[in-house]
C-alpha positions as CSV (number, residue, x, y, z in Angstrom):
1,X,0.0,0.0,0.0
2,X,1.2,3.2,-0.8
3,X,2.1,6.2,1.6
4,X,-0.7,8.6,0.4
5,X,-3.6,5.5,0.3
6,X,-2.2,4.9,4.1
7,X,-2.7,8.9,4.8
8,X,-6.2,8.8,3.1
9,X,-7.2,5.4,5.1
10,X,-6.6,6.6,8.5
11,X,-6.1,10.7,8.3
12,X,-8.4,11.2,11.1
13,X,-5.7,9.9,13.6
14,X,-3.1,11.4,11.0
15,X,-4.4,14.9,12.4
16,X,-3.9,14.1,15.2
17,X,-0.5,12.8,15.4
18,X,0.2,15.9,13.4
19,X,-1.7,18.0,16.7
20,X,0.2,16.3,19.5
21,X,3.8,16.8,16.6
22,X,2.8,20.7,16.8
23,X,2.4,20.4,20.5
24,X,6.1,19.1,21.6
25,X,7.9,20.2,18.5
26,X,7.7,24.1,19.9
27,X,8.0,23.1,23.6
28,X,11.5,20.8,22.9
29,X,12.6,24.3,20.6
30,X,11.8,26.5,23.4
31,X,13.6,24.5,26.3
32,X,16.5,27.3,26.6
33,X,13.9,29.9,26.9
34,X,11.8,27.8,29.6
35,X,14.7,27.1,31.2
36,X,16.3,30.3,31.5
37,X,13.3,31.8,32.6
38,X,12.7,30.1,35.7
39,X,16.4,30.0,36.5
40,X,17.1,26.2,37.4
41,X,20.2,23.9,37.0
42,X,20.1,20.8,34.4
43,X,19.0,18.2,37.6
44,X,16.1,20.8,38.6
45,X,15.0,21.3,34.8
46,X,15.1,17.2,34.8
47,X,13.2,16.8,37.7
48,X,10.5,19.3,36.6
49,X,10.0,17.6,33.2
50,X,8.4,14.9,35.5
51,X,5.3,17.1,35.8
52,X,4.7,15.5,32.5
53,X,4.8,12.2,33.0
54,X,2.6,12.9,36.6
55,X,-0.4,14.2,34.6
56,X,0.2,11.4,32.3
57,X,-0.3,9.1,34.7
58,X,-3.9,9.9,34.8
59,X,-4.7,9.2,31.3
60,X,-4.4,5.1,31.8
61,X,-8.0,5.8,34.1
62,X,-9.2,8.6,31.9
63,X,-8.8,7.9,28.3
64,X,-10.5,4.8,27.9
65,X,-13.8,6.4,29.8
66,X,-13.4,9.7,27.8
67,X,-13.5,7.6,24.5
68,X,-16.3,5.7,25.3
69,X,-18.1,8.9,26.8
70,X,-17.3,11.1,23.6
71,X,-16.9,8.8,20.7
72,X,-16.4,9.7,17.6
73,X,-16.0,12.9,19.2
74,X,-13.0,12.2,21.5
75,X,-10.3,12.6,19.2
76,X,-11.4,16.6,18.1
77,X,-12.9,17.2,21.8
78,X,-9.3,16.2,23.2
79,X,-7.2,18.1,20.4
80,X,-9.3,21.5,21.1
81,X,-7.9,20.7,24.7
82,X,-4.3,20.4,24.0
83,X,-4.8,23.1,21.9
84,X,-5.5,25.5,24.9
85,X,-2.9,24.0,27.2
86,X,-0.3,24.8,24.7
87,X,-0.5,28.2,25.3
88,X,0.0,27.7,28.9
89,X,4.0,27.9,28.9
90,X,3.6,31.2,28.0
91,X,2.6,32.2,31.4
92,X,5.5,30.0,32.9
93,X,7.3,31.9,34.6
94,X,7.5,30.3,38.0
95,X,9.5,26.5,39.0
96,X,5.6,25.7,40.7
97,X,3.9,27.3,37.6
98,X,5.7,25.8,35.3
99,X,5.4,22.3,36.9
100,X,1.9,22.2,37.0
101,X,1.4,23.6,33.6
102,X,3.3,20.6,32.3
103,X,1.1,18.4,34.2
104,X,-2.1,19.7,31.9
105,X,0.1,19.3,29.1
106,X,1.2,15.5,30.5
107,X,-2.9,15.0,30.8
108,X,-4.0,16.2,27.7
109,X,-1.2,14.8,25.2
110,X,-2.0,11.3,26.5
111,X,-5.7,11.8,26.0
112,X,-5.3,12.5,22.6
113,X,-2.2,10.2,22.1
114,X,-3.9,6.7,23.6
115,X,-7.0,7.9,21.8
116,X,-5.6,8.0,18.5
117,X,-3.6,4.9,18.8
118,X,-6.1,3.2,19.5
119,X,-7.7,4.4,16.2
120,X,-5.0,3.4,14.0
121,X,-5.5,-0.2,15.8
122,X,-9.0,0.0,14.8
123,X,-8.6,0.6,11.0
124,X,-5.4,-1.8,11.1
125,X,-7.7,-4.4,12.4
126,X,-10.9,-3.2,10.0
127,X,-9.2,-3.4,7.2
128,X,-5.7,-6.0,7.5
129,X,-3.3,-3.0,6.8
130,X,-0.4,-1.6,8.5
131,X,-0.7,1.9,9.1
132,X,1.3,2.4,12.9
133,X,4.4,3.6,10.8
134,X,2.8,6.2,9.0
135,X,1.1,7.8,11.5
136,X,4.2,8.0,13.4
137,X,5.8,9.8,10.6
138,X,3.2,12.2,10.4
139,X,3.9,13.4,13.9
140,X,8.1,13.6,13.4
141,X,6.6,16.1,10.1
142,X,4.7,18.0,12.5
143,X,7.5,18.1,15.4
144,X,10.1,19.4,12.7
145,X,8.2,22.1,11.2
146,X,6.7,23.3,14.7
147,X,10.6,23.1,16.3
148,X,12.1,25.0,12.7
149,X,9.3,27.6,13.0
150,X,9.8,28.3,16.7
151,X,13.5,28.5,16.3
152,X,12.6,30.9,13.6
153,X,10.4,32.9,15.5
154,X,12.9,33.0,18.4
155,X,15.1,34.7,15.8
156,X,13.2,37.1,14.5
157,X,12.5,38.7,18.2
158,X,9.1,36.6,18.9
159,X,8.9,35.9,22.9
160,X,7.1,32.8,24.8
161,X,4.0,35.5,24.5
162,X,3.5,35.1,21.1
163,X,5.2,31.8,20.1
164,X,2.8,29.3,22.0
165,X,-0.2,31.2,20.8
166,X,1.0,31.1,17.3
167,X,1.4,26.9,17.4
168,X,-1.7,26.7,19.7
169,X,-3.4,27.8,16.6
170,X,-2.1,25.5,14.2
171,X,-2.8,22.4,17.3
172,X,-6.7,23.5,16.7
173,X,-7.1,23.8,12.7
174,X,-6.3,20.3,13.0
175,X,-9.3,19.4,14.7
176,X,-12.2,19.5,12.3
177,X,-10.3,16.9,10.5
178,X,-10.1,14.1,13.4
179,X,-13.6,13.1,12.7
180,X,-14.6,9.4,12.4
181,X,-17.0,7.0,13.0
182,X,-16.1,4.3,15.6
183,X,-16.6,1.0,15.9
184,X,-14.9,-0.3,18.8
185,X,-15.1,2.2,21.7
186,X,-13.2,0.0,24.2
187,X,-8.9,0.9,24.8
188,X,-8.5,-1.3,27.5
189,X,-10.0,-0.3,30.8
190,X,-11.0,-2.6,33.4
191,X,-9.7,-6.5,33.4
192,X,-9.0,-8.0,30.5
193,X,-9.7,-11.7,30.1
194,X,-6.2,-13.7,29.9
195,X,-4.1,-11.0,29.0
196,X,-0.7,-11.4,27.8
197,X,1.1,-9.7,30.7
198,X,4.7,-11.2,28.6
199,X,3.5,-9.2,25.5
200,X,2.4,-6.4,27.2
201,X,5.7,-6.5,29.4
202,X,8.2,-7.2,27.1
203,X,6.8,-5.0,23.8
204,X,6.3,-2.3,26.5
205,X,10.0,-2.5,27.6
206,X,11.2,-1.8,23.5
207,X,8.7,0.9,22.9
208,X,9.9,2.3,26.1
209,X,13.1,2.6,25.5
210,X,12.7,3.7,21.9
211,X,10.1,6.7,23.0
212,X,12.9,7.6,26.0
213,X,15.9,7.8,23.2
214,X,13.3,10.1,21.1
215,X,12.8,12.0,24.1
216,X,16.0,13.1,25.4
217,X,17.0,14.3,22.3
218,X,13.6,16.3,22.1
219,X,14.4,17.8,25.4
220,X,17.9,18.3,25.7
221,X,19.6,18.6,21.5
222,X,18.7,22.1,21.6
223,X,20.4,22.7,24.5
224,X,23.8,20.6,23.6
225,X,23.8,22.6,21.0
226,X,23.4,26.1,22.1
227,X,25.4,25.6,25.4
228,X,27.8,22.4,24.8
229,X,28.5,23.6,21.0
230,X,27.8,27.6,21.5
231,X,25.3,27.6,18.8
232,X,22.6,30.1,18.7
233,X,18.9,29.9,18.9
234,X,18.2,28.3,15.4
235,X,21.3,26.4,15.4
236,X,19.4,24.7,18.4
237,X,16.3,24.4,17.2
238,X,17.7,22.7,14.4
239,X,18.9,19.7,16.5
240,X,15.4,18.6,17.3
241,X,14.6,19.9,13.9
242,X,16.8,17.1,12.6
243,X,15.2,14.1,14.5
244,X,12.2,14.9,13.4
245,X,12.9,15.5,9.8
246,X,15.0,11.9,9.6
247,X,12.3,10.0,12.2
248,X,9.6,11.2,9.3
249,X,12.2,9.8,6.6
250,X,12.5,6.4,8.6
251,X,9.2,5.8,9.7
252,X,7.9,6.4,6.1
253,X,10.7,4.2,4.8
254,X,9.4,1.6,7.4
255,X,6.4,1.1,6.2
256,X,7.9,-0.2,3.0
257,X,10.9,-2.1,5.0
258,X,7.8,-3.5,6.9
259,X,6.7,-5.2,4.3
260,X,10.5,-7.1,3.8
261,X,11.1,-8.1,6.8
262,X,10.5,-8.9,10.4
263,X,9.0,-6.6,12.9
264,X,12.5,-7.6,15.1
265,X,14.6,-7.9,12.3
266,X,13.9,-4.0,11.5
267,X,14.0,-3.4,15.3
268,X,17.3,-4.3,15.5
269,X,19.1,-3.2,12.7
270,X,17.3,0.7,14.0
271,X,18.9,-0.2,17.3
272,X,21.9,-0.5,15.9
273,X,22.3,2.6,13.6
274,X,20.0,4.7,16.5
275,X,23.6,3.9,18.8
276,X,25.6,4.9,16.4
277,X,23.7,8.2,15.8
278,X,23.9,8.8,19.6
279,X,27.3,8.3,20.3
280,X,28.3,10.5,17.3
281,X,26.1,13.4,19.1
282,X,27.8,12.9,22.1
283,X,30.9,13.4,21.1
284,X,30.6,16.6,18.0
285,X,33.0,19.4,17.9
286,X,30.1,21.1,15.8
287,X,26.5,21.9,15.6
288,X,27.1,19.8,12.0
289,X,28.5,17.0,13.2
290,X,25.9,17.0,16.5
291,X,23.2,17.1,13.2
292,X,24.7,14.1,11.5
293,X,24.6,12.3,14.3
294,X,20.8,13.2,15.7
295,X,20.0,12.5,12.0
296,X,21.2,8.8,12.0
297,X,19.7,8.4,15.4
298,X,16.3,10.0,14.4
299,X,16.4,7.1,11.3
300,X,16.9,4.4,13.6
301,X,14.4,5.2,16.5
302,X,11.8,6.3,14.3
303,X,11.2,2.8,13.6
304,X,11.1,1.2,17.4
305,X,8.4,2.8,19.0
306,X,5.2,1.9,16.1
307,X,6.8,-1.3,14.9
308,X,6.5,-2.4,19.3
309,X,3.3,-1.3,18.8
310,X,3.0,-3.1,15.5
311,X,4.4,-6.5,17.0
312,X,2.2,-6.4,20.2
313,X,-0.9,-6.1,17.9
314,X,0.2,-8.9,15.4
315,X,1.2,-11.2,18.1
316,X,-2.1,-10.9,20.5
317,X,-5.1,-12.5,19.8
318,X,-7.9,-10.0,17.8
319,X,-10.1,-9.8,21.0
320,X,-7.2,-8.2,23.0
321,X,-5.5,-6.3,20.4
322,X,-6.8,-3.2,21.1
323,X,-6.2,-3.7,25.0
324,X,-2.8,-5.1,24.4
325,X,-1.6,-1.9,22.3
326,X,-3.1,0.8,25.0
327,X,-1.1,-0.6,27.5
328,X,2.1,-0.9,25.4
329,X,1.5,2.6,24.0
330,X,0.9,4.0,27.6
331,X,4.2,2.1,28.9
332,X,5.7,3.9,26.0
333,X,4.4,7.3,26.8
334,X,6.0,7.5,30.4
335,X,9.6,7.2,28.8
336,X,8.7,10.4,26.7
337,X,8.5,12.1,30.4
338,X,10.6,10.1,32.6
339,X,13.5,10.4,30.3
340,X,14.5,13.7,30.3
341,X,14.3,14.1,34.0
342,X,17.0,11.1,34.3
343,X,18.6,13.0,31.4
344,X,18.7,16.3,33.9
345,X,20.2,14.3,36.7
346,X,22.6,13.2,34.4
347,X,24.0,16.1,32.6
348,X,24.3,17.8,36.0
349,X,26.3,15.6,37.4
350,X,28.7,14.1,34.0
351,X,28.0,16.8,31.8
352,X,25.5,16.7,28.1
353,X,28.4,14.3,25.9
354,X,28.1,11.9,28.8
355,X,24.7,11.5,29.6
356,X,23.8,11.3,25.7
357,X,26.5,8.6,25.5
358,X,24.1,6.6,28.4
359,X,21.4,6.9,26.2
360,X,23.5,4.5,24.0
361,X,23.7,2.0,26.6
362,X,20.1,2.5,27.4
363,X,19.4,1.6,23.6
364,X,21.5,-1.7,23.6
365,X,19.6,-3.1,26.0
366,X,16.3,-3.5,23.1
367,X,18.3,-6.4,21.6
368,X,18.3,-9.0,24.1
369,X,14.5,-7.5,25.0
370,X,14.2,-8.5,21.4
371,X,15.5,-11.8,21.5
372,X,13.2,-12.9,24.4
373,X,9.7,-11.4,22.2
374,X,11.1,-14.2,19.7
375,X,11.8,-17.0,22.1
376,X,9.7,-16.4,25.4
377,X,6.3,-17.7,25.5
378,X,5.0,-14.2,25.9
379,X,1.1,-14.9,24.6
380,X,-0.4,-15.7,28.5
């Protein structure tokens, strides 16, 4: 199946990847500016980035009753929302402030992420096609443009008052085109009959680590470049710029590779080249050679985090596929929120090149993980 016949069979959720892209793409470009603002060291800034994964937390409870609740509804309803708390680190300017204001933000991106998951689940099992990859790409187009047009803004003069505004905006013309009828209402609240707690466990663990690679580079690129390199503002925004632009390149590319080989097989050869990408990173003279190096990394975990999600699905039975792939998605989520706060503690007490070069460790550990999803009796 082609890319644009993948786009046009499940663009609903496609919006909203793109929304939740918009969302994180302009706070991971601002993260100098936030930082400076509220004056804290690299631990403290860590630390605080924990606010997100507390208000994620709640979405494992929530999402499931606001989708049945809201329906077909649920995925504009919950983008309108994110659309408003976008605009909230504009107001920031406070360490409690800006902790809690990244607890909305926690909330409200996982509404709208385990809700459109869930969706592309839906039309994958309607209609036998894979479609995790695409969607994924969609949202590392939407991070890049949102993190090159804030580091744009930055440069032309634009402050936190206008900037979050500005991509609030563009969050919320994405909405009217999230509409779709639903079949299957239930994400996986409440017990699930015989659920594969290996699966769940062990596909969790690789989408984990794949989402907390993506998101210490999200987090913390801009500022290894502007502080470790002494690059300026859109220098820095380029480094997340960069992941996203090759994680769009490599998740689109995936869903052709998908087709070739094995969901592990492509897992570890990302693994592999993502380690590679890290370590270079960690150890550039220059903002370019920091670029090369998020680039190979962005092609190599763009991959891990929807073909977990893809493997989990194929591998449960079609009652608990849906069920299986909200947990594993949710397991995923907290590394986008946990990471960066280990990634805090870590630069403040080895310093940016070291702490990225842990993140290579933290990658090798997906191969043996791998190995076990092939050989473990993981379906019970």
């Amino acid at each position: 199946m082609s890319i644009l016949s993948a786009l046009r069979l499940s663009r609903a959720p496609v919006a909203a990847f793109m929304a939740v892209g918009l969302t994180w793409g302009c706070i991971a470009a601002m993260a100098p500016v936030l930082k400076a603002r509220i004056g804290v060291d690299d631990a403290s800034f860590g630390l605080l980035l924990l606010g997100t994964a507390i208000g994620l937390s709640t979405t494992l409870y929530v999402a499931p009753r606001w989708d049945r609740r809201m329906g077909r509804w649920a995925l504009p309803a919950g983008t309108v929302i994110l659309a408003a708390a976008s605009m909230l680190p504009a107001v920031a300017y406070t360490v409690p402030l800006f902790f809690v204001i990244l607890m909305i933000l926690g909330a409200t991106s996982g509404l709208t992420d385990v809700v459109m998951n869930a969706r592309v689940s839906e039309i994958e099992t309607r209609t036998s096609r894979s479609l995790m990859n695409v969607n994924h790409a969609m949202f590392s187009v939407a991070y890049a443009v949102s993190a090159l047009l804030t580091g744009a803004m930055r440069e032309a003069g634009w402050g936190p008052a206008a900037i979050f505004p500005a991509i609030a905006m563009l969050v919320l013309a994405t909405a009217p085109f999230q509409m779709m009828q639903v079949a299957v209402r239930d994400v996986g609240n409440g017990p699930v009959p015989r659920l594969p707690l290996g699966l769940v466990a062990l596909c969790g663990a690789i989408v984990l680590i794949g989402f907390m690679a993506e998101a210490t580079v999200e987090s913390w690129s801009a500022l290894h470049i502007e502080r470790t390199l002494l690059g300026g503002a859109a220098e820095g925004a380029f480094g997340p710029a960069m992941l996203g632009l090759t994680m769009a390149v490599g998740r689109f590319s995936g869903q052709a590779v998908a087709a070739r080989l094995s969901e592990i097989g492509v897992i570890r050869i990302a693994t592999a080249l993502a380690v590679a990408g890290v370590l270079i990173a960690a150890a550039a003279p220059t903002p370019f050679v920091a670029y090369i190096g998020f680039g190979l990394m962005g092609l190599g975990i763009s991959v891990i985090g929807p073909m977990g999600l893809a493997l989990a699905g194929r591998l449960s039975l079609p009652s608990q596929r849906t069920a299986v792939i909200a947990r594993v998605a949710v397991i995923g989520f907290i590394g986008f929120f946990i990471a960066p706060a280990l990634m805090g503690i870590g630069a403040q007490t080895f310093g940016l090149r070291w702490a990225f070069a842990c993140v290579a460790i933290l990658l090798a550990a997906i191969w043996p993980l791998s190995r076990l999803v092939r050989e473990g009796p993981i379906r019970r």
